[in-house]
C-alpha positions in Angstrom: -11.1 29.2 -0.3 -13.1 27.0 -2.6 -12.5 23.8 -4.3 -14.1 22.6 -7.1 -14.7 18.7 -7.2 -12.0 18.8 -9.4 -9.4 19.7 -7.2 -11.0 17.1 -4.7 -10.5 14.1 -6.9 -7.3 15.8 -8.4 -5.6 15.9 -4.4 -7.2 12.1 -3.5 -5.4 10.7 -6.3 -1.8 12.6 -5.5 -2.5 10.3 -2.3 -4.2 6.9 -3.4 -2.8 4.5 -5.4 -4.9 1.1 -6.3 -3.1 -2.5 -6.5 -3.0 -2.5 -10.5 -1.3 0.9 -10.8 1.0 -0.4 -7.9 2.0 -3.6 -9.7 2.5 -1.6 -12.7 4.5 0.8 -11.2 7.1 -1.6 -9.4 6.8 -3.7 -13.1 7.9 -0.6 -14.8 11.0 0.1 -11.9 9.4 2.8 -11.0 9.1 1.2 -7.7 8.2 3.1 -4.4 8.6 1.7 -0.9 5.8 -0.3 -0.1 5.4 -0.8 3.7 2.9 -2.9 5.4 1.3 -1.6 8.8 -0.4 -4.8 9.8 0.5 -7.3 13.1 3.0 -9.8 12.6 0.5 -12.4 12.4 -1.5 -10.7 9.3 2.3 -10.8 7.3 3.1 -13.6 8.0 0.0 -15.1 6.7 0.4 -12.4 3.1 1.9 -9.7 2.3 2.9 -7.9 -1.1 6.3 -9.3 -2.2 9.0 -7.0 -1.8 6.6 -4.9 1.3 8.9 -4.2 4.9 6.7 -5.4 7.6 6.7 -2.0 10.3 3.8 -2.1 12.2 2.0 0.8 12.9 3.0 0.8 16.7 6.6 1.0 15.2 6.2 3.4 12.6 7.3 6.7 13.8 10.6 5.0 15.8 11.5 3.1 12.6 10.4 5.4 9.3 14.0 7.0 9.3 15.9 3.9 9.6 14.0 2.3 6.3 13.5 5.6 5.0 16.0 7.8 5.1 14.9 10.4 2.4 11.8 12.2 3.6 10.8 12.6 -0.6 10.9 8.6 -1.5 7.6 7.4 -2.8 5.9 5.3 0.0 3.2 3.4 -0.6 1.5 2.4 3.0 -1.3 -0.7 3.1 -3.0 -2.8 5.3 -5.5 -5.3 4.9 -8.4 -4.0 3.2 -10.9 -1.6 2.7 -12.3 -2.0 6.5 -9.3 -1.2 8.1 -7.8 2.2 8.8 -4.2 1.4 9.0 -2.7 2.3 6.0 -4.9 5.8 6.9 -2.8 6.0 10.1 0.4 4.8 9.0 0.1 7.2 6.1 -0.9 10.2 8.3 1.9 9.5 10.2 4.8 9.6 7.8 3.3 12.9 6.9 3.1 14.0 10.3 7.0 12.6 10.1 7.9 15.1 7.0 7.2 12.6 4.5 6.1 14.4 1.5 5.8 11.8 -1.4 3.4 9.3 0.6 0.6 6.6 -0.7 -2.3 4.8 0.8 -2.9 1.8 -1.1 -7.2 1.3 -1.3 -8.1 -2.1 -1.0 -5.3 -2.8 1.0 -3.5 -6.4 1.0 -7.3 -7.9 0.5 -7.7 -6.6 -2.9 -4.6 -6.8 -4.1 -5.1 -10.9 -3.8 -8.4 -10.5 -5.2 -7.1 -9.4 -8.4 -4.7 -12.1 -8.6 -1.1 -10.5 -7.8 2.0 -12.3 -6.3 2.1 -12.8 -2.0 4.2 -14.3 -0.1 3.8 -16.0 3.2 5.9 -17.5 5.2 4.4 -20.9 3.7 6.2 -19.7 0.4 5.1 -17.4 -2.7 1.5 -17.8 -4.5 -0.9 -16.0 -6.2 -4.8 -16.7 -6.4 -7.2 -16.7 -9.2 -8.3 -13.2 -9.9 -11.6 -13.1 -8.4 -13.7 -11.5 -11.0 -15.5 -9.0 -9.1 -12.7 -7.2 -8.7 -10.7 -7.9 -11.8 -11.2 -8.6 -15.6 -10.8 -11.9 -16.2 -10.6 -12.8 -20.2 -13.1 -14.4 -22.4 
């Protein structure tokens, strides 16, 4: 079987999802679950408002118990574009039956750099857009 580039860029997309469409999708209540896959010390210093903290060590035991329908949309992150746990935790919701599953690219890194909402357990913020990695108007 072939696949044309295409179908390549056509499949990645079913399975990415970047922080603007995110933050559009949950503004527009079309919101998936969004589940961070990072330590406890990484949440509590940011996370995505809204995100259940599961860890990646925790994943398989708990994915049921947060969610229980295997065809929810799940958006999985971690912190940025040099980590591989929202690979992993992704991979292993699908491994779990999942079929409706998300990685988000750029992780909990980018979606501060472009200026969305976090929380910590200091309070909620949200950072100047850093404009490398968003518009920023004239």
């Amino acid at each position: 079987m072939t696949f044309s580039a295409a179908d390549f860029f056509a499949a990645k997309l079913s399975f990415e999802t970047d922080p603007s469409d995110l933050a559009a999708d949950r503004s527009s209540g079309s919101a998936p679950l969004v589940i961070d896959v990072r330590n406890d010390v990484a949440w509590q210093q940011g996370r995505i408002p809204g995100a259940v903290h599961v860890p990646n060590s925790e994943l398989r035991t708990r994915a049921k118990d947060i969610a229980p329908e295997k065809d929810a949309a799940i958006v999985v992150y971690c912190w940025g574009p040099g980590c591989n746990g929202s690979t992993r935790g992704a991979l292993t919701l699908a491994e779990l039956g999942y079929t409706n599953v998300k990685e988000l690219i750029g992780g909990f890194e980018y979606w501060a750099r472009e200026g969305l909402a976090i929380v910590s357990d200091a309070g909620r913020s949200r950072r100047d857009p850093d404009p490398l990695t968003a518009p920023v108007a004239a």
